[in-house]
VEXVO-378469 format. One record per residue (C-alpha): residue number from 1; z, y, x. Coordinates in pm, 1 decimal. Last residue first. Layout:
<atoms>
i	zz	yy	xx
NUM	Z	Y	X .
...
</atoms>
This chain:
<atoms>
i	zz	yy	xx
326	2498.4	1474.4	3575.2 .
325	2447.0	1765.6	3826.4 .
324	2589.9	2015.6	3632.5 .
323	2281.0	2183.5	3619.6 .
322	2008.8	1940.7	3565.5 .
321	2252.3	1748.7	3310.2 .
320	2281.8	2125.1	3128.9 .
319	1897.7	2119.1	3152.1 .
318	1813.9	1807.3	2998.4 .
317	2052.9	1803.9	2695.2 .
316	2044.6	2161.5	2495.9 .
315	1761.1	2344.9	2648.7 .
314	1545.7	2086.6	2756.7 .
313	1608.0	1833.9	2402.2 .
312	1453.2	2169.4	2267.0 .
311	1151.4	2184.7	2459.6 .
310	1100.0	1824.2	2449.9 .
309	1121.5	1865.0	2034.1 .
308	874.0	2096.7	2030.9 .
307	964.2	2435.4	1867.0 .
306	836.0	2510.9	1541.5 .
305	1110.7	2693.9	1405.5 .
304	1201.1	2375.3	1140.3 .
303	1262.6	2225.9	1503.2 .
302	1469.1	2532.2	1655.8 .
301	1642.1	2574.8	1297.3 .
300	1776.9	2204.4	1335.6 .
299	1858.2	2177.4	1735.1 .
298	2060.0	2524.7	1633.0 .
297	2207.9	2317.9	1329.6 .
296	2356.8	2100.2	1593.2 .
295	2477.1	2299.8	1816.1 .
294	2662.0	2506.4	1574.8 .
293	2804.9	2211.7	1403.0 .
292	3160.6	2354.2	1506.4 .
291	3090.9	2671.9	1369.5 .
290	3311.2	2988.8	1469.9 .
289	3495.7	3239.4	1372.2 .
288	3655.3	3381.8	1691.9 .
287	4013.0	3282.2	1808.8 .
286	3938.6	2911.3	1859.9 .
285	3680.0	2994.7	2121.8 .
284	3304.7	2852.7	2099.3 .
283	3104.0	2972.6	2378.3 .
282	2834.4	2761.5	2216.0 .
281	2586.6	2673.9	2478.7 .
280	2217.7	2680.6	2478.2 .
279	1987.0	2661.1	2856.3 .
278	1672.2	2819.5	2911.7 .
277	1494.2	2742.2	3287.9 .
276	1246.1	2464.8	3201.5 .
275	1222.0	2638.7	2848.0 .
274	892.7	2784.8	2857.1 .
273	862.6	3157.1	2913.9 .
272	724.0	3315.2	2646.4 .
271	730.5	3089.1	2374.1 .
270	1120.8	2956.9	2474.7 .
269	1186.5	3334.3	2468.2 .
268	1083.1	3355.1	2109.5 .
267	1253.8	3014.7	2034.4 .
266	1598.7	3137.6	2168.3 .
265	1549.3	3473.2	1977.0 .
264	1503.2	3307.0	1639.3 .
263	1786.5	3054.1	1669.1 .
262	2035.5	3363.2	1713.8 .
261	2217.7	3587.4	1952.5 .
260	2355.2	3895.5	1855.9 .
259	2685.8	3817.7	2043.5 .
258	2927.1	3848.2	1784.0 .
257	2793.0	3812.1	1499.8 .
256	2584.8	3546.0	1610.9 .
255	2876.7	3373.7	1755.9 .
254	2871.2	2985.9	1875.7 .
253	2515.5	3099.5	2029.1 .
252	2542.4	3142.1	2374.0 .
251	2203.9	3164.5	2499.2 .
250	2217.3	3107.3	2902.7 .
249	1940.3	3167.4	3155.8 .
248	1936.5	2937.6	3447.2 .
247	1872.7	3155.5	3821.9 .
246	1555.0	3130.7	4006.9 .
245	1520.0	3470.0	3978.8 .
244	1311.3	3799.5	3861.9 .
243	1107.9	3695.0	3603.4 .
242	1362.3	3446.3	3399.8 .
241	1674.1	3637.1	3488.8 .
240	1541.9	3992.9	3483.9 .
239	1298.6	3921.1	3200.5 .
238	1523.3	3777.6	2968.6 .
237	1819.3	4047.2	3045.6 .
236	1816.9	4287.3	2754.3 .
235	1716.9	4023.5	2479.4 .
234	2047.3	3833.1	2501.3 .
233	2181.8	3636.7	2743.3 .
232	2592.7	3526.6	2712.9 .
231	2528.4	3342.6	3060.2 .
230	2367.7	3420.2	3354.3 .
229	2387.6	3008.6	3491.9 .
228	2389.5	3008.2	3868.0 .
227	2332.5	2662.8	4041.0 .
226	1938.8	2677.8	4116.8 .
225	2017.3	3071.4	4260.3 .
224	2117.7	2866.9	4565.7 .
223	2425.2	3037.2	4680.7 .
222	2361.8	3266.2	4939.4 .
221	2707.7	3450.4	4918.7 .
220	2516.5	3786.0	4937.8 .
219	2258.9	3688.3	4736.6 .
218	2494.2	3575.0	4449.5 .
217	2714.5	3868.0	4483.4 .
216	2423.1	4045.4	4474.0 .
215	2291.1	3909.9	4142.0 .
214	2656.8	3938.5	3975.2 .
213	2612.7	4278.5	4083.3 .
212	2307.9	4341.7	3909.4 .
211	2438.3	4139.9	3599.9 .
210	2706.3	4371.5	3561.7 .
209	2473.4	4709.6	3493.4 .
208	2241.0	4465.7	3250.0 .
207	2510.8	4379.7	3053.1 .
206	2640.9	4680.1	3032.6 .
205	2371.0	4912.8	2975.1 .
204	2400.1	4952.3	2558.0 .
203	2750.3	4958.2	2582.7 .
202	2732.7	5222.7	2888.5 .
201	2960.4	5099.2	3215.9 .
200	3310.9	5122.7	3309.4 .
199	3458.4	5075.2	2990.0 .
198	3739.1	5264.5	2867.1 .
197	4035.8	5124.3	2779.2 .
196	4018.4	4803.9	2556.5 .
195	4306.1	4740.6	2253.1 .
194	4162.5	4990.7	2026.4 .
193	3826.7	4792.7	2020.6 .
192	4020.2	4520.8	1829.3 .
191	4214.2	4239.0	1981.0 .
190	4321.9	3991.2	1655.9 .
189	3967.4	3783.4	1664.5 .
188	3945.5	3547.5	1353.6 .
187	4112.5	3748.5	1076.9 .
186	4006.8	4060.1	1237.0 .
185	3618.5	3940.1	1229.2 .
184	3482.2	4259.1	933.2 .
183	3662.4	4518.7	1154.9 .
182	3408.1	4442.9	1403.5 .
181	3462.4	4374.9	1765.4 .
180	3276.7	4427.1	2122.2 .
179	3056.4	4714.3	1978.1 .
178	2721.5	4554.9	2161.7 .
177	2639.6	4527.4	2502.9 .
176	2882.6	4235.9	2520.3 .
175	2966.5	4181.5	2913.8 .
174	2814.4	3899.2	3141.8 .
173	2978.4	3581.3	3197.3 .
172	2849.1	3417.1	3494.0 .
171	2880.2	2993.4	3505.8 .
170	2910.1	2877.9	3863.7 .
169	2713.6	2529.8	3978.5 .
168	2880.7	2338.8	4243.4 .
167	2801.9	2244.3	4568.7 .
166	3207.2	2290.2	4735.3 .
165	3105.9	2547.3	4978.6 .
164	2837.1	2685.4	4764.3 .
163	3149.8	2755.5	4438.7 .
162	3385.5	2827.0	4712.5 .
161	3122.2	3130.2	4768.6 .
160	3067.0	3220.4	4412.0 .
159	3433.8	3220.9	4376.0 .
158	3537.2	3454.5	4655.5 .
157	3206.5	3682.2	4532.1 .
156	3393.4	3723.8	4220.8 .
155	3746.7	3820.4	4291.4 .
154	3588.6	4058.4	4590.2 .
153	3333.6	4186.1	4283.9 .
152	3584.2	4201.8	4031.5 .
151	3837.8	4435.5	4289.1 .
150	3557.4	4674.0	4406.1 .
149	3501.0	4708.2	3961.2 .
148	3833.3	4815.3	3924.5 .
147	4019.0	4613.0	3665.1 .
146	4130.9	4809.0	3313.7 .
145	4438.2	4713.2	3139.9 .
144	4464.6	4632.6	2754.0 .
143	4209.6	4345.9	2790.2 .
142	3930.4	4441.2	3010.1 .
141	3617.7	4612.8	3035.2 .
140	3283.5	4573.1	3180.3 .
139	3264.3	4264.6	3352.0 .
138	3167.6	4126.7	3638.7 .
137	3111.8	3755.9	3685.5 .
136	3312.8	3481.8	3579.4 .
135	3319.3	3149.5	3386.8 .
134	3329.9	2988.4	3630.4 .
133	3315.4	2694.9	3873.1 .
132	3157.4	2416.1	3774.4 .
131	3172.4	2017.1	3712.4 .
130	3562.0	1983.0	3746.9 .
129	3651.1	1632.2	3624.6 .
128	3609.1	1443.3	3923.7 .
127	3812.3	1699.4	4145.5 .
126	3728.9	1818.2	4402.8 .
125	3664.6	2196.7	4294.4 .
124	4070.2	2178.2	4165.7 .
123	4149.0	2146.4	4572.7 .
122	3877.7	2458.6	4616.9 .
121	4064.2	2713.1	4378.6 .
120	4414.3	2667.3	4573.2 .
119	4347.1	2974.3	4763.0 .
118	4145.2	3113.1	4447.6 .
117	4517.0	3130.8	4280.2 .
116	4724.9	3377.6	4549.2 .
115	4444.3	3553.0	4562.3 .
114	4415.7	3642.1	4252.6 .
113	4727.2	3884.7	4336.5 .
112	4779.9	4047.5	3965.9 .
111	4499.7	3947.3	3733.5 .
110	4329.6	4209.9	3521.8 .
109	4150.9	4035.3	3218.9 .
108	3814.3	3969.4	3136.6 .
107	3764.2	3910.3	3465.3 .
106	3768.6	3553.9	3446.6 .
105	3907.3	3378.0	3730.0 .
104	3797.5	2980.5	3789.0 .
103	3768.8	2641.0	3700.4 .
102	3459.3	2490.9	3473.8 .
101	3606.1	2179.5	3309.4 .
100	3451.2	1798.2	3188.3 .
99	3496.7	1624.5	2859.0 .
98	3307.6	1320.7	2779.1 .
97	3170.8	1229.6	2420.1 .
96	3310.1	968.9	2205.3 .
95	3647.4	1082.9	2144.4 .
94	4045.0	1071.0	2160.1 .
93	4101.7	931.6	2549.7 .
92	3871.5	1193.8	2677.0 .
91	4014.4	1465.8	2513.7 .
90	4377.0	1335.0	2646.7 .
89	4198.2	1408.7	2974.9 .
88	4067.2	1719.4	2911.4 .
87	4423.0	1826.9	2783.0 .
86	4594.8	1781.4	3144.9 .
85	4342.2	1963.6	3298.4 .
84	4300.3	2215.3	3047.1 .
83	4669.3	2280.5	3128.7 .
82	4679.9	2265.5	3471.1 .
81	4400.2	2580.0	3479.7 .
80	4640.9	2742.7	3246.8 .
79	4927.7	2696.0	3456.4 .
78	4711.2	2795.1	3772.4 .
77	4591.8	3137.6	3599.9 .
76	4906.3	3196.8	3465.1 .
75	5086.2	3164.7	3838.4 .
74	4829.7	3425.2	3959.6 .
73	4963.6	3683.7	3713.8 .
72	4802.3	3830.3	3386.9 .
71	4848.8	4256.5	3389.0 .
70	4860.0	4244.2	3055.4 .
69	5091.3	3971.3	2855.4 .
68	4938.9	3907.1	2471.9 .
67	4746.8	3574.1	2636.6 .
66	4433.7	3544.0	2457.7 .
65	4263.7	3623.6	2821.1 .
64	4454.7	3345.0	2970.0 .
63	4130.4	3120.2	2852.9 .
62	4105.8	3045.7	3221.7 .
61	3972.7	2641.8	3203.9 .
60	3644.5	2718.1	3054.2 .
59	3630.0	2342.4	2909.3 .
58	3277.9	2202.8	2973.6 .
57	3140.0	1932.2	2648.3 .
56	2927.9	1609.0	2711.0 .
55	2732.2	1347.3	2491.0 .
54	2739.2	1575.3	2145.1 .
53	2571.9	1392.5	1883.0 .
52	2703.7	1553.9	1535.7 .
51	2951.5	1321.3	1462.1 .
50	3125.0	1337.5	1816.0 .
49	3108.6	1709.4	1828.4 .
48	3247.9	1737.1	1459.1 .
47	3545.0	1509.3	1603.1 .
46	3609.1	1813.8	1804.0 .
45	3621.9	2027.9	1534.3 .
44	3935.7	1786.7	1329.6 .
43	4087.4	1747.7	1685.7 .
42	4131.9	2121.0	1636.4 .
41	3984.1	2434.3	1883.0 .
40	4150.6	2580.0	2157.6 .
39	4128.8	2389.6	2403.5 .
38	3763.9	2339.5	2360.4 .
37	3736.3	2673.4	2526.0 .
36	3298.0	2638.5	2529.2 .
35	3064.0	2647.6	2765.7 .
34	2833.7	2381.0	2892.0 .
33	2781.5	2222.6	2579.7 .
32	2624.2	1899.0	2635.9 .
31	2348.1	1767.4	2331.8 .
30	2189.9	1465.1	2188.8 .
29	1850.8	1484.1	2013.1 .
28	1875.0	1293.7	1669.8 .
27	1802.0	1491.6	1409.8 .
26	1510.6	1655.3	1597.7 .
25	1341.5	1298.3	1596.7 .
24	1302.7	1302.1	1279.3 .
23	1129.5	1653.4	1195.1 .
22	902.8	1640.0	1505.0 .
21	804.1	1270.8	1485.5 .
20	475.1	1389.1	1334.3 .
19	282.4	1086.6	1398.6 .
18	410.1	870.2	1107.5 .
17	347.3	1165.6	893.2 .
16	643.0	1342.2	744.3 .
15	645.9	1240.3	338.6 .
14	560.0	1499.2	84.5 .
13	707.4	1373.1	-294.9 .
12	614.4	1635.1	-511.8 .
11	567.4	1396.3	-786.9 .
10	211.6	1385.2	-881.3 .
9	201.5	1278.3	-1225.7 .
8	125.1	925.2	-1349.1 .
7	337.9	742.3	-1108.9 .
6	270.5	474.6	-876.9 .
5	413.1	654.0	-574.1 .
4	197.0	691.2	-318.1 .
3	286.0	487.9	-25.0 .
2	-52.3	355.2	108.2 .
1	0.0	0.0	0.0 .
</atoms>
């Protein structure tokens, strides 16, 4: 039989041809999320990650920045960083998909003697569960206190160069370049615009400001431009990342209304420059409203989209195994 229905009337019915696999198959790409604070989310969330295909989630280790105590000392950094250590493995022991950590110093809060914490930075490198260094990179502004931009880049360039010494990849944060908060998210995200001093660079030039540094921190360290992700993309840094270096470009797509960022963009940059280099995470925080089939329906609108389904298996599976080194 050919498969129409033996009714009298037409019934709608529109089947996917046999050799159209792109509807199908799309359902059933796996995905890694290379950024996300998986600490703070519930077991109920990360069972969502299991249903919905995930193979592999990175812990940012440093989420001190929810801490309500400004400056943030060394000693936080470490407990914090023991902490996701400790949880990551209990992760492992309660689902399907494995759960690795970035280590490092965020900037998006002042830390008092950093030192003290990157000294110990390259023991936590060696271990089996730490697949990156990060997230950091400049940033704009900080919770409650303000961090000079000579003391990011020393905190910074410290990690991209334990980062080469111990050949891992580093995951860059680079700064909203939109109002950081709206009054419409306080139930999800309790640190308002009130709560940042003034920035050091332009909203609309921020991320594009910090990401110049980041890129001469990188050249300066000499870190293979292979192992940076410049995360947190959006349209105003496409063409410096993917024309300019060899560097991974990052869509971080947990919060649209946050970060501006949504299927549509990712498959208009995927058209224009391929998607060897593109790579989707979630960023997904606890704090923020978030999604946790956000992966998942981002494989979904990519497809109905019209993009292939080896581009999008590259930016959610292939290249976060290319950069991890999985």
């Amino acid at each position: 039989m050919d498969g129409t229905p033996p009714t009298k009337e037409p019934i709608g019915v529109y089947p996917v041809s046999e050799s159209d696999d792109s509807v199908c198959s799309s359902t059933t790409i796996p995905w890694i999320d290379v950024h996300q604070h998986t600490q703070s989310l519930t077991w109920n969330e990360r069972e969502a990650f299991d249903i919905s295909g995930c193979r592999a989630t990175v812990m940012i280790a440093a989420s001190y920045y929810w801490s309500p105590y400004r400056p943030v000392s060394a000693e936080d950094v470490r407990f914090l960083w023991d902490d996701a250590i400790r949880r990551a493995a209990r992760f492992n022991d309660s689902h399907f998909y494995e759960q690795y950590l970035a280590i490092g110093i965020h900037t998006w809060s002042r830390v008092t003697n950093p030192e003290s914490a990157l000294a110990h930075l390259p023991d936590y490198c060696d271990l089996d569960a730490v697949v990156a260094v990060g997230e950091t990179g400049i940033d704009s502004s900080q919770h409650t206190l303000q961090w000079d931009l000579d003391e990011q880049r020393a905190v910074v360039r410290e990690q991209f160069s334990i980062a080469d010494d111990a050949g891992l990849p580093v995951i860059v944060h680079t700064p909203g370049g939109k109002d950081t908060v709206s009054d419409q998210y306080t139930d999800y995200y309790e640190e308002l615009d009130a709560d940042f001093p003034a920035a050091h660079f332009e909203p609309e030039t921020a991320k594009r400001a910090a990401l110049g540094i980041d890129l001469e921190l990188v050249d300066e360290v000499g870190i293979s431009e292979e192992r940076v992700l410049i995360d947190h993309a959006d349209e105003t840094i496409v063409a410096d990342v993917l024309e300019g270096t060899n560097c991974y470009l990052g869509f971080s797509v947990g919060s649209p209304w946050f970060r501006g960022v949504d299927a549509n963009l990712v498959a208009s940059v995927i058209e224009e420059y391929g998607s060897e280099r593109i790579i989707v995470d979630t960023d997904m925080l606890g704090a923020m409203k978030h999604d946790p089939y956000t992966m998942k329906r981002l494989i979904l609108d990519l497809s109905r989209l019209g993009v292939s389904h080896s581009d999008i298996r590259n930016v959610v599976y292939e290249n976060p195994q290319d950069l991890l080194g999985f």
